[in-house]
C-alpha positions as CSV (number, residue, x, y, z in Angstrom):
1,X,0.0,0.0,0.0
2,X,1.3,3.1,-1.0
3,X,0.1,6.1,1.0
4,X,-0.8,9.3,-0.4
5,X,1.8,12.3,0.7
6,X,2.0,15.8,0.8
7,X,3.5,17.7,-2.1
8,X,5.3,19.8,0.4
9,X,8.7,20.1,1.8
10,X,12.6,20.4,0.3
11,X,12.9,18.2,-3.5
12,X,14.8,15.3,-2.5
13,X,15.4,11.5,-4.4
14,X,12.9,10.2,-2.2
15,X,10.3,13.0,-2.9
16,X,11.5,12.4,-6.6
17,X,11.0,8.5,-6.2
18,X,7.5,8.7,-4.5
19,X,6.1,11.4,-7.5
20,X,7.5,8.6,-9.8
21,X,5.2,5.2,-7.8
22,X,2.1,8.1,-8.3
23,X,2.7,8.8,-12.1
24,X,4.5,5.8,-13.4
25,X,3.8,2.6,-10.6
26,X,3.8,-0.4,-12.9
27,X,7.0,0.9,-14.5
28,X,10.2,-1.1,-14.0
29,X,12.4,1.2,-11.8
30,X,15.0,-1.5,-10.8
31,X,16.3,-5.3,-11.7
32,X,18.2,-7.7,-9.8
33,X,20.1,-10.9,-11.3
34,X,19.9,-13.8,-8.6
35,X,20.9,-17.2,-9.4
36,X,20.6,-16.4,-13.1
37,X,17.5,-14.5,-13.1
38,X,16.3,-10.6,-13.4
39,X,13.6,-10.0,-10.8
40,X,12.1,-6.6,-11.5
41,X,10.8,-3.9,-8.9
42,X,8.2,-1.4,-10.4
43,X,8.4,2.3,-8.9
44,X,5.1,1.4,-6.5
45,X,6.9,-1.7,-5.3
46,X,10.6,0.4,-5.1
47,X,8.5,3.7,-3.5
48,X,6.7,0.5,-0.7
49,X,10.1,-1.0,0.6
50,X,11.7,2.6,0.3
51,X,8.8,3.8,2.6
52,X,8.6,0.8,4.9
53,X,12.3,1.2,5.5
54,X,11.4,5.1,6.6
55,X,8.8,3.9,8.7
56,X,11.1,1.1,10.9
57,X,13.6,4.1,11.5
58,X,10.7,6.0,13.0
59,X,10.0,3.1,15.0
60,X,13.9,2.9,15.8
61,X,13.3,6.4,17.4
62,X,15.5,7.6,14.4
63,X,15.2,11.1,14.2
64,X,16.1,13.6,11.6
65,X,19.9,14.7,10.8
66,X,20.7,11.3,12.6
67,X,23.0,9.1,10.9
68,X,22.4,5.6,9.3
69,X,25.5,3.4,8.2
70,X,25.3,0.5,5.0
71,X,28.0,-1.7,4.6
72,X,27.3,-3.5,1.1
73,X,27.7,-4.4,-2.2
74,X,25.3,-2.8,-4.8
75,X,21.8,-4.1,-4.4
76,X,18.3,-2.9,-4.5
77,X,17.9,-2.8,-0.3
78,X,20.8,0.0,-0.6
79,X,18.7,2.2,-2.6
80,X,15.9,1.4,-0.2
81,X,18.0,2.3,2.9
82,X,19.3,5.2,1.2
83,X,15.9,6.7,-0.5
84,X,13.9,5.3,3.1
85,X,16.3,7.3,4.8
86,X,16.0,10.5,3.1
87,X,12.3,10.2,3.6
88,X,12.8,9.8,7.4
89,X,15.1,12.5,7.3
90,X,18.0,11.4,8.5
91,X,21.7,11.4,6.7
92,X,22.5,7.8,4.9
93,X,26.6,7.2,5.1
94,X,28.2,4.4,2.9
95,X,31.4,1.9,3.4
96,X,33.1,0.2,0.7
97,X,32.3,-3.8,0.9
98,X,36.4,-3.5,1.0
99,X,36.7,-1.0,4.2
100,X,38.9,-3.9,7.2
101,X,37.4,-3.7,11.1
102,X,39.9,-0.7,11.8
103,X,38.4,1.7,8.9
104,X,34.8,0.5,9.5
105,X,35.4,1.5,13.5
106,X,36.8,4.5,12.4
107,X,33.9,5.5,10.1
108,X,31.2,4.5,12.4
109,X,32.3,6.3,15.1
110,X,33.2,9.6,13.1
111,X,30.6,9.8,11.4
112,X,27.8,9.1,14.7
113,X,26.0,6.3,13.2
114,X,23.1,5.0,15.3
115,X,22.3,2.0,12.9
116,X,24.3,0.2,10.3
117,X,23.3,-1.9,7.8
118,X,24.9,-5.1,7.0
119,X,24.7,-7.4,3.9
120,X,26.2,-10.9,5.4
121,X,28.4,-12.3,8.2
122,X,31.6,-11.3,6.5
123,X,30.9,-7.7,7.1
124,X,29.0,-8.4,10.7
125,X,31.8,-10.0,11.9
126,X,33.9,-6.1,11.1
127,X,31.7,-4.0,13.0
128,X,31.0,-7.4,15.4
129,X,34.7,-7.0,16.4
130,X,34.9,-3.7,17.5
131,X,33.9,-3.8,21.5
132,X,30.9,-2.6,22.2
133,X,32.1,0.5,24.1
134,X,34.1,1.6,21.6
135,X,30.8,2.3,19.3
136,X,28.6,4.1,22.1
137,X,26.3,5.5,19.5
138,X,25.5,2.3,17.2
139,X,22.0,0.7,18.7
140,X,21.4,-1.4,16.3
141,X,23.2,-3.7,13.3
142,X,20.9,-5.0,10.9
143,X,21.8,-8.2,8.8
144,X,20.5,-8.9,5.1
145,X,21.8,-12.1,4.8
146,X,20.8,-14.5,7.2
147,X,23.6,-17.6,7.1
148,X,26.3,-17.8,10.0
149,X,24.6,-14.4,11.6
150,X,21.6,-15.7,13.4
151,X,24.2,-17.9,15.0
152,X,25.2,-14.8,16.8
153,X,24.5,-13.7,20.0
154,X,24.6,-9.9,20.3
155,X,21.3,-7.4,21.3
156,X,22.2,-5.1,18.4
157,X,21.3,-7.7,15.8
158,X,18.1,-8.0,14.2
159,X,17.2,-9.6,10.4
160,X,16.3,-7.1,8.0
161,X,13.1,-8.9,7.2
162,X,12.4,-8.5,10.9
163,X,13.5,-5.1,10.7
164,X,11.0,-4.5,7.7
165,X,8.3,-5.8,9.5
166,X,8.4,-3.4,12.5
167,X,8.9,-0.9,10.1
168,X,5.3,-2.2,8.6
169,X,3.4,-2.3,11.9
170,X,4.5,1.3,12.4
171,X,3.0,2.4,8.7
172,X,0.0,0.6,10.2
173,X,-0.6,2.4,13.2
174,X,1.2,5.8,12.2
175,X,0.4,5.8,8.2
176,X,1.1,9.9,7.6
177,X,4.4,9.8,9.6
178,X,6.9,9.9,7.2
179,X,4.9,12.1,5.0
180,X,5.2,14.3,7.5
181,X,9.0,13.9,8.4
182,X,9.5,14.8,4.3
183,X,7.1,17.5,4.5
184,X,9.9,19.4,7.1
185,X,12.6,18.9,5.2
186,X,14.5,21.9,4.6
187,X,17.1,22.5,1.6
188,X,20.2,22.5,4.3
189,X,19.0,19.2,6.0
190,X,22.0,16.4,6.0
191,X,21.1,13.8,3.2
192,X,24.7,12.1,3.1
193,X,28.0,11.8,4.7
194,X,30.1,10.3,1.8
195,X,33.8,9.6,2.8
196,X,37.1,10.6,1.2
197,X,39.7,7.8,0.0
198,X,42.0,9.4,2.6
199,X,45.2,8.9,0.2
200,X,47.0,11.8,2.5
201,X,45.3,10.9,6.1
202,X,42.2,10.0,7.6
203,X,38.4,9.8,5.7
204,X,37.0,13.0,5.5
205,X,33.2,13.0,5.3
206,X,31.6,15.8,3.2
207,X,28.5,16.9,3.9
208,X,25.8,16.6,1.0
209,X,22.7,18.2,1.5
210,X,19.3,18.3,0.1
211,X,19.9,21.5,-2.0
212,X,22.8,20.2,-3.3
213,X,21.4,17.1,-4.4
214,X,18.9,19.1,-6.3
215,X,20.9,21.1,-7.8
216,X,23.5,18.3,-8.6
217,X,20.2,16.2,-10.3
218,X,18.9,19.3,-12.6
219,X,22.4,20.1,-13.6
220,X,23.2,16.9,-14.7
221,X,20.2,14.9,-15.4
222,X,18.6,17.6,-17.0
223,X,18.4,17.6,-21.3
224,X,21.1,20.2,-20.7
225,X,23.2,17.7,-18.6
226,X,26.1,15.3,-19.0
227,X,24.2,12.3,-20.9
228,X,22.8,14.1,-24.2
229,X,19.9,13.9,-25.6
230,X,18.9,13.9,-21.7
231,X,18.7,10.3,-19.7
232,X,15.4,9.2,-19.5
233,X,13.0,5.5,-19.0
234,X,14.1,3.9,-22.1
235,X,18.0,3.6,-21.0
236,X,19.5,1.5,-19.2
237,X,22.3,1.6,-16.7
238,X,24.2,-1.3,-14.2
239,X,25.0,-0.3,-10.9
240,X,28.8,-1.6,-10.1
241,X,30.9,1.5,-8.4
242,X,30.6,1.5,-5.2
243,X,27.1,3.4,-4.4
244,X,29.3,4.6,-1.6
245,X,30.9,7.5,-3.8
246,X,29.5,10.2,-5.0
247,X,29.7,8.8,-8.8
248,X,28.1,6.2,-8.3
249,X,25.4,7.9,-6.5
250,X,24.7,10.4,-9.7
251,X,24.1,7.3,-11.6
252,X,22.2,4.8,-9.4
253,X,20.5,7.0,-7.5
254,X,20.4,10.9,-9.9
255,X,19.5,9.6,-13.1
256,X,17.3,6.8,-11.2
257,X,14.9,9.1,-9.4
258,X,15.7,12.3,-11.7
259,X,15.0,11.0,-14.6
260,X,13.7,7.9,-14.6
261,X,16.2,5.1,-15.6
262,X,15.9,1.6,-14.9
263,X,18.9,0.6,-12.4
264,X,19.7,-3.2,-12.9
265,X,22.0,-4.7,-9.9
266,X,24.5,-7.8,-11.1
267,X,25.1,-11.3,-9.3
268,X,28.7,-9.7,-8.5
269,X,32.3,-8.0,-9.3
270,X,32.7,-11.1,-10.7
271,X,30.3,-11.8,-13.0
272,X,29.9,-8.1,-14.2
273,X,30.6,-8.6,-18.1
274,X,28.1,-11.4,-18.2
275,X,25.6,-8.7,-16.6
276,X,27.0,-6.2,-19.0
277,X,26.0,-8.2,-21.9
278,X,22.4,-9.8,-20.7
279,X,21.8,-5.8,-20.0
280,X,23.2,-4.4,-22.9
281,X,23.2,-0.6,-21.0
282,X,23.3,2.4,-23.0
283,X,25.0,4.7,-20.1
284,X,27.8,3.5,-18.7
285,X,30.0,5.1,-16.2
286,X,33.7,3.8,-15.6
287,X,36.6,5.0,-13.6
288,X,40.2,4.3,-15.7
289,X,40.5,1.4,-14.3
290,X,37.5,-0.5,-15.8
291,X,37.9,1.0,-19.0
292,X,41.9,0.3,-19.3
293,X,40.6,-3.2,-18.0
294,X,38.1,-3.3,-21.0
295,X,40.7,-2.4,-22.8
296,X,42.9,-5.1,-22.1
297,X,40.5,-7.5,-22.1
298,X,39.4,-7.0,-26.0
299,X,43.5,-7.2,-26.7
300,X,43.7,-10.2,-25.4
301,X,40.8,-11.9,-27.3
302,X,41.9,-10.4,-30.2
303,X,45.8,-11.9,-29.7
304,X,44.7,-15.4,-29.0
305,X,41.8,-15.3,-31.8
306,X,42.3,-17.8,-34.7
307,X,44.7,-16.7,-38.0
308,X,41.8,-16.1,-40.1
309,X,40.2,-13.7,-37.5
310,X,43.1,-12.2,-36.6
311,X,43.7,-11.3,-40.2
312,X,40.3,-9.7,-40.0
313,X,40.9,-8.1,-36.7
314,X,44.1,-6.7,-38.7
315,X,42.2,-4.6,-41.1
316,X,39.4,-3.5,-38.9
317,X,41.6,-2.2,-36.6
318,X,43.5,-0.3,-39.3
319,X,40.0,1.6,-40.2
320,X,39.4,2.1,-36.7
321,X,42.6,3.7,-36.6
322,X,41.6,6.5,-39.1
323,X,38.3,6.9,-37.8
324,X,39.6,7.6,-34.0
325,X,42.4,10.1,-35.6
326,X,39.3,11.6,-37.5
327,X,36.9,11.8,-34.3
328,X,40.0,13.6,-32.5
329,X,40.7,16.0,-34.8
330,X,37.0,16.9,-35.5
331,X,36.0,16.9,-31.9
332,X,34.1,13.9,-32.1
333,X,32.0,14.7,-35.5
334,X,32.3,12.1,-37.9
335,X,33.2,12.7,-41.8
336,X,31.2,10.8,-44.3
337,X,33.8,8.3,-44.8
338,X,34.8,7.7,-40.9
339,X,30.6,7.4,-40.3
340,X,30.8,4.6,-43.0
341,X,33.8,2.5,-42.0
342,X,32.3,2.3,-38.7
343,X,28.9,1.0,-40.0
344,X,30.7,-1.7,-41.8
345,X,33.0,-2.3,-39.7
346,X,30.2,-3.0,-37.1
347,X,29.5,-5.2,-39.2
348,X,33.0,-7.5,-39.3
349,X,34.1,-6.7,-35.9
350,X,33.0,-4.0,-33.7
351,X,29.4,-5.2,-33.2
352,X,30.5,-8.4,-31.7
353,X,33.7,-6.9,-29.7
354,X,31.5,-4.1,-28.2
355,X,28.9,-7.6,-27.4
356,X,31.0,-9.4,-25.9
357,X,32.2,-6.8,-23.5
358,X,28.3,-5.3,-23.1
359,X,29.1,-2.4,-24.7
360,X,26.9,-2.7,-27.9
361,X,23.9,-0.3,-26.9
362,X,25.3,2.3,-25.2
363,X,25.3,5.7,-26.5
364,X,26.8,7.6,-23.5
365,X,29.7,6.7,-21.7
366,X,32.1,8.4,-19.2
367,X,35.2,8.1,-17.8
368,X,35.9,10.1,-14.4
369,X,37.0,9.8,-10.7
370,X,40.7,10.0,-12.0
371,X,42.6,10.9,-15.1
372,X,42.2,8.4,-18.0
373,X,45.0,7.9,-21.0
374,X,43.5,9.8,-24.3
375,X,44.7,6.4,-25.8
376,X,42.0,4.5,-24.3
377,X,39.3,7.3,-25.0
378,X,40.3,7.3,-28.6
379,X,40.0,3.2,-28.7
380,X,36.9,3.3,-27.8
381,X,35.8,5.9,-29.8
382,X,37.1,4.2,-33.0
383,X,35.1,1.2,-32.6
384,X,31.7,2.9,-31.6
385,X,31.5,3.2,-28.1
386,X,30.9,7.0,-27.5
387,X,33.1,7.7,-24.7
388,X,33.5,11.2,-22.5
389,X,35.7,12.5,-19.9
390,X,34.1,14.3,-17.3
391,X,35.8,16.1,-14.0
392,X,33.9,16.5,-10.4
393,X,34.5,15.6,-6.9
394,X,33.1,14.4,-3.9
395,X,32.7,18.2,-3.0
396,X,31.0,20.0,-5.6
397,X,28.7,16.7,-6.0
398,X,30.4,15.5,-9.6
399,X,29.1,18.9,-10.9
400,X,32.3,20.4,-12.6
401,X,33.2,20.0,-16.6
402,X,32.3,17.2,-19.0
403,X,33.0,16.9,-22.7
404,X,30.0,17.1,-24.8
405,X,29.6,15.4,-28.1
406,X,30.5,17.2,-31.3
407,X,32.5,19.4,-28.8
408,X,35.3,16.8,-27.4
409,X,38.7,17.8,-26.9
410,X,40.9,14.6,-26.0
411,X,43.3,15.0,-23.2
412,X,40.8,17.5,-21.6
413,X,38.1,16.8,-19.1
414,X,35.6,19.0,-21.3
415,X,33.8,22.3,-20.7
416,X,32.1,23.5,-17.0
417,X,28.3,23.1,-16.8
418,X,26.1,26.0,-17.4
419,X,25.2,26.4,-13.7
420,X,29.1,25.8,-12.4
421,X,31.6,29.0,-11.9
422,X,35.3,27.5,-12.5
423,X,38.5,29.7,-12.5
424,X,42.0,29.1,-12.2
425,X,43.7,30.5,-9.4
426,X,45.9,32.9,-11.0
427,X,49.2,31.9,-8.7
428,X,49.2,28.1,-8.7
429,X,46.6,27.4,-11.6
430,X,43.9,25.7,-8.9
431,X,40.6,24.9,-10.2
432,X,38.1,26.6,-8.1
433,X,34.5,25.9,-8.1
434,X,31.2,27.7,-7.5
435,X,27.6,26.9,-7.8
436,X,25.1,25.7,-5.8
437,X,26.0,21.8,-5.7
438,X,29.4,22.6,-3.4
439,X,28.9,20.9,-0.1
440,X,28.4,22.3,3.2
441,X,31.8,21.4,4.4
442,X,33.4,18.4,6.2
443,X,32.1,16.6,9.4
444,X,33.2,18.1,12.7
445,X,36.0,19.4,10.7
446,X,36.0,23.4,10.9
447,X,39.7,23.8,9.9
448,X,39.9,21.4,6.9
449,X,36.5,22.7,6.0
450,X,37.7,26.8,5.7
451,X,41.1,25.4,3.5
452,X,38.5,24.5,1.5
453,X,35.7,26.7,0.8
454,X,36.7,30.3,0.9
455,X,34.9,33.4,2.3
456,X,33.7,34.2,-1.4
457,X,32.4,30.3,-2.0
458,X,34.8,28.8,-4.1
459,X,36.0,25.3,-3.2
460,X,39.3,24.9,-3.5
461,X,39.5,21.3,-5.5
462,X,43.2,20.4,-4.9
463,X,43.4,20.2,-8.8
464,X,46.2,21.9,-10.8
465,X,44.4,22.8,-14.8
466,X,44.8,25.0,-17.4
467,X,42.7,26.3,-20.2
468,X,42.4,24.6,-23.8
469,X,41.2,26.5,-26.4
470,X,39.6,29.1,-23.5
471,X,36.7,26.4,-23.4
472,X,37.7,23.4,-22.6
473,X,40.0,22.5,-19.1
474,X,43.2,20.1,-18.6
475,X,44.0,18.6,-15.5
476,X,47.5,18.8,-14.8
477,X,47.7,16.5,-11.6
478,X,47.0,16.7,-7.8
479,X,49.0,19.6,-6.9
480,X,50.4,17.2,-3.7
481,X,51.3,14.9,-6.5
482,X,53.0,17.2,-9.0
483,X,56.8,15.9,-8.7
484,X,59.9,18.7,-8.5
485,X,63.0,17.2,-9.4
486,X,66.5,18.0,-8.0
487,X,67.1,20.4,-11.3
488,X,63.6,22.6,-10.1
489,X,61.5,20.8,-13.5
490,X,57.8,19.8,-12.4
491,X,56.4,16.9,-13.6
492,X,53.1,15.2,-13.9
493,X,53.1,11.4,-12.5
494,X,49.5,10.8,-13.6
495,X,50.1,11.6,-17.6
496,X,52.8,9.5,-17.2
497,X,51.4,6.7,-15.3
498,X,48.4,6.7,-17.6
499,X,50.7,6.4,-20.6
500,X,52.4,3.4,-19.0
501,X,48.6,1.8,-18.6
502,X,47.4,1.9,-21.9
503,X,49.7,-1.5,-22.3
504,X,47.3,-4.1,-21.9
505,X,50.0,-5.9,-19.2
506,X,50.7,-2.7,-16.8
507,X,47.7,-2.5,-13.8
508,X,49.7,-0.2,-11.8
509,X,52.4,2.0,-12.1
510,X,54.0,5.0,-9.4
511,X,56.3,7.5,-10.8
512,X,59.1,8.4,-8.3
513,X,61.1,11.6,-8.9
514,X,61.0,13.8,-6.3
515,X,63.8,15.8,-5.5
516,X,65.8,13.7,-7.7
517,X,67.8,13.6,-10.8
518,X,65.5,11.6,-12.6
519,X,62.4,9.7,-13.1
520,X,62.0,6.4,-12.1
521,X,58.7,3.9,-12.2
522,X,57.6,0.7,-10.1
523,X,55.0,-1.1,-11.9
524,X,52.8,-3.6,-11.4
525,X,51.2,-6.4,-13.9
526,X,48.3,-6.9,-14.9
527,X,48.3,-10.7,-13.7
528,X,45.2,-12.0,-15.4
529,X,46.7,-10.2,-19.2
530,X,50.4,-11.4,-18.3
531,X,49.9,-15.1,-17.5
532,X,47.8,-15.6,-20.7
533,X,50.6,-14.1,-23.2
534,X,53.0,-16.1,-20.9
535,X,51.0,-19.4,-21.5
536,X,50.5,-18.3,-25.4
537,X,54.8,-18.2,-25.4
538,X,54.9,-21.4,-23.5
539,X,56.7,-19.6,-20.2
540,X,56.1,-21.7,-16.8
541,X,54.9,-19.6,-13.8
542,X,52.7,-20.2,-10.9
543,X,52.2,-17.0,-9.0
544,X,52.0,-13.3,-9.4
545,X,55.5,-13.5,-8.0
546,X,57.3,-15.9,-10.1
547,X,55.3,-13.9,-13.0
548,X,57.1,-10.6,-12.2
549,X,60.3,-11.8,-12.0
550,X,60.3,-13.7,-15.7
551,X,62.8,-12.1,-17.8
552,X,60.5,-12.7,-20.8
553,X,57.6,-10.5,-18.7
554,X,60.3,-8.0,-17.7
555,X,61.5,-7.5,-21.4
556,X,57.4,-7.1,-22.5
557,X,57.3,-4.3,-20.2
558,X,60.5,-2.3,-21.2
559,X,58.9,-2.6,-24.1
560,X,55.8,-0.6,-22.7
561,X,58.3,1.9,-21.3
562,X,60.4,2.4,-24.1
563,X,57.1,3.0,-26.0
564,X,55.8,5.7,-23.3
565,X,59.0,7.1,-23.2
566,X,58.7,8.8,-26.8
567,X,55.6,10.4,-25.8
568,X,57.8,12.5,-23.5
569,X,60.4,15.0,-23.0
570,X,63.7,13.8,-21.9
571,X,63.3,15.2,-18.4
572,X,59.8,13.1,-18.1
573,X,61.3,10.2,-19.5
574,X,61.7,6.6,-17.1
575,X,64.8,6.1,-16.9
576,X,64.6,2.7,-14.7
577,X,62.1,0.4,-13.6
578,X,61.5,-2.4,-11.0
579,X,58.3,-4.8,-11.6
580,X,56.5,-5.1,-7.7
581,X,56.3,-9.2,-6.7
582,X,53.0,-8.7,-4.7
583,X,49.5,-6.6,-6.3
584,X,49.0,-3.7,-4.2
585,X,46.1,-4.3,-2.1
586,X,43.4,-2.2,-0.1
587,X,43.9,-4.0,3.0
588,X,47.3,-4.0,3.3
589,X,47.1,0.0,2.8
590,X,48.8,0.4,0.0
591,X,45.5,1.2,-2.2
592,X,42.6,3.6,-0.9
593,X,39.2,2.0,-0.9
594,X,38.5,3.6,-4.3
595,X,41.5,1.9,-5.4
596,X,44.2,4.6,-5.6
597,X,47.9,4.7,-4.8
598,X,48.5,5.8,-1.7
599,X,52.4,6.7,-3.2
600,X,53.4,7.5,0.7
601,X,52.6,4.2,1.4
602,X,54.2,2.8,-1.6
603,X,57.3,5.1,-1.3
604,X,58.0,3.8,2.2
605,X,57.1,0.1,1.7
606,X,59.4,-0.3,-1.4
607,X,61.7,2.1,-0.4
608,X,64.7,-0.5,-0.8
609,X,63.3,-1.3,-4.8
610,X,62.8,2.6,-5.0
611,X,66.6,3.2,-4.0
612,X,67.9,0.4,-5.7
613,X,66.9,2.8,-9.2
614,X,69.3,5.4,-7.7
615,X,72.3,3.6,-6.9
């Protein structure tokens, strides 16, 4: 039963997803694969649980601008703890399935959360092993998945399905309660605490608010926003990034309930390109990382493919070629000729590449979060899959430049929205930002907060850019990360690393330089890509160890730096290189839950490898 609410109070997703159950409810709004098959939720049945979930955190004495904690993988009951907490008003605040016992302690007790949501035992047993009086504000920890948990023997558990039905015997006896708690919402009310990486220190958590939100959803949902022609019910999108980030959010959650896309949730990480193909999205989003993995993947296949396809492959590739050098000098606008090679060229090779990988509907996609190689863009772009690099951060709510088709400028991250301010600071070339999306400032943190919004409103992104064209923007790097060597020349690590990446074998590489004569890498393989060219050449190895240390695998990568090396001046150039033995892993602290370098983690842990290079 869905009850009938006010139309009053602050725009929010879950005012957004209940006007959606009244004027669309038999709709699909969301699918889930289990055990093979899509189950679909309508908008009325998404707007129920959504509700249901308000009405147990009223019940939980759950009051508004109080926090509520999920610790999960992507799945529809995140979207109903994040849209039935919204609709309760309190804040919702996510942790990455990834996030060990210490970070989740740290997190919970930051951020003040009074209830935490849990998907299964492996993530109980985190917040289980924290004592109970070193979380003095979490009441209650509530379990989706019931196997090894209801073993357990601790007050603060309870099943979600129990949790769901007290939520349900509230509705009953109190049905306009959460119609009123939306209908006081204000535009400065708390909606999320979303977490930094913390690559520098401790998790910051920025404050997104309700007017951001809406702000964030007309800017870039909207017809004028960064999927064109506008997103809308007839696309599709997967939900894969963590919905703990802000990107993630803008697409699960934004173009969800601001515009009406379907939001389809996968079996798992692991079976993501199957998902990817029985889906066949049309808007994808990607950080580097999935993309360059793509990438790689579609390498490989074509490498260990039969002569007579390979042959094919051959000339396919050599029109794709001159289409992506046509794209990128015409901004993206085909020529008759580059229009037509790719239509038959669907037809011998792209269509089933971009099927295999799930990529032969999609009509928007975007690369952002970090800096991607223009390499990889242009790849894609030559075979069909229209692919954009946008800019935003956690801060401003993802609202900051994107390219826009007919008007892309590889190597930049495209032109600021119409409702977004950006300037260079005129000293260090910092990109500021101003508009109505920029968050209200970090958690309990007054100081870090005012280093980052000025008195005049502009946040202070932490980004070095410059101009392209007076249009377009560059991001130079990080300015933390920019590297001075000993003879005072600054270099960018990240167009450097993302050279090195766009080899199908390198997964991670760290410039080192600093205050030195010259630049240096350590890299990582890519194990999966490596040990099938190493099986193809008939070269024993067993693990990611014995892998790196192959002189065959060493020689396949000085290729890769001998081939980024021309791309640079002689001052950026790698002049030495040591392959890491182990993968650099979030748990061990070497990668941020996001998955970024923490390079003073790096620097310190192989600082014998690193000096080794200098000797």
């Amino acid at each position: 039963m869905t009850t009938t609410l006010p139309q009053t109070g602050t725009v929010s997703p879950a005012s957004r997803l209940r006007d959606f159950a009244a004027r669309t409810p038999d709709a699909i709004a969301l699918r889930e694969k289990s055990r093979g098959i899509w189950r679909e939720f309508t908008w009325a049945q998404f707007w129920d649980q959504a509700e249901t979930f308000a009405h147990a955190l009223l019940a939980h004495d759950i009051g508004r601008g109080d926090r509520v904690a999920i610790h999960s993988d992507n799945r529809p009951e995140w979207l109903f703890t994040d849209l039935g907490s919204l609709a309760a008003g309190a804040a919702c605040m996510g942790l990455y399935p990834t996030n060990p016992t210490a970070e989740v302690e740290y997190l919970l007790n930051n951020s003040g959360s009074r209830l935490l949501i849990v998907e299964d035992e492996e993530q109980a047993d985190k917040a289980l092993a924290v004592p109970t009086s070193d979380l003095p504000m979490l009441e209650r920890i509530i379990y989706l998945e019931h196997r090894g948990v209801d073993a357990y023997d601790d007050p603060r558990l309870m099943s979600w399905d129990a949790f769901m039905e007290a939520g349900q015997a509230h509705r009953t006896a109190h049905p306009e309660a959460v119609a009123v708690r939306m209908a006081e919402a204000k535009p400065e009310d708390l909606a999320y605490l979303v977490y930094t990486s913390g690559t520098t220190g401790p998790p910051k958590g920025s404050m997104i608010t309700l007017a951001n939100l809406d702000f964030a959803t007309r800017e870039i949902a909207g017809d004028e926003g960064i999927v064109q022609p506008g997103p809308g019910p007839d696309d599709l999108i997967v939900s894969y990034l963590p919905l703990c980030h802000i990107y993630e959010k803008l697409f699960s959650v934004v173009f969800n309930t601001g515009a009406g896309v379907p939001i389809h949730f996968g079996e798992s990480l692991d079976t993501l390109v199957t998902d990817m193909r029985d889906v066949q999205p049309t808007i994808v989003q990607g950080v580097p990382r999935i993309w360059e993995r793509i990438h790689a993947a579609i390498q490989v296949r074509l490498a260990s493919a039969s002569r007579l396809k390979r042959i094919n492959a051959a000339i396919w590739m050599t029109s794709a070629r001159y289409v992506g050098n046509t794209l990128v000098r015409r901004e993206g606008r085909h020529t008759l000729l580059s229009r037509g090679l790719t239509q038959i060229g669907n037809l011998f090779l792209f269509r089933s590449l971009k099927d295999r990988v799930g990529l032969r509907r999609v009509r928007y996609g975007v690369s952002a979060a970090a800096p991607i190689a223009p390499e990889i863009l242009q790849f894609f772009m030559s075979i069909g899959v229209p692919l954009y690099e946008a800019y935003g951060m956690t801060e401003n709510c993802g609202v900051a430049t994107t390219n826009r088709p007919g008007r892309v400028k590889l190597g930049t991250v495209g032109e600021p929205y119409s409702g977004c301010e950006l300037r260079l600071d005129p000293e260090t070339g910092e990109i500021l930002t101003r508009h109505p999306a920029v968050f209200a400032g970090y958690w309990n943190m007054a100081e870090a907060t005012a280093r980052t919004i000025d008195s005049e409103g502009w946040l202070h992104t932490g980004d070095v850019g410059e101009w392209v064209d007076g249009t377009h923007v560059k991001i130079i790097d990080r300015i933390k990360d920019i590297i001075i060597t000993s003879g005072g020349k600054n270099v960018s690590p990240s167009e450097i690393e993302n050279t090195l990446k766009t080899s199908p074998f390198i997964k991670e590489a760290i410039i080192i330089g600093d205050r030195r004569k010259f630049l240096t890498a350590l890299i990582g393989i890519d194990f999966e890509v490596a040990s099938e060219w190493a099986q193809r050449h008939k070269i024993p190895h067993t693990t990611y160890r014995d892998l790196s240390e192959k002189p065959e695998v060493v020689k396949l990568v000085q290729k890769a730096v001998d081939a980024a090396n021309e791309k640079f001046a002689r001052v950026e150039q790698i002049k030495s290189f040591r392959l890491l033995t182990k993968e650099l892993d979030h748990e061990e602290g070497e990668l941020t839950a996001t998955q970024k370098v923490k390079r003073s983690v790096i620097e310190k842990k192989f600082s014998d490898m690193i000096e080794s290079m200098y000797r």
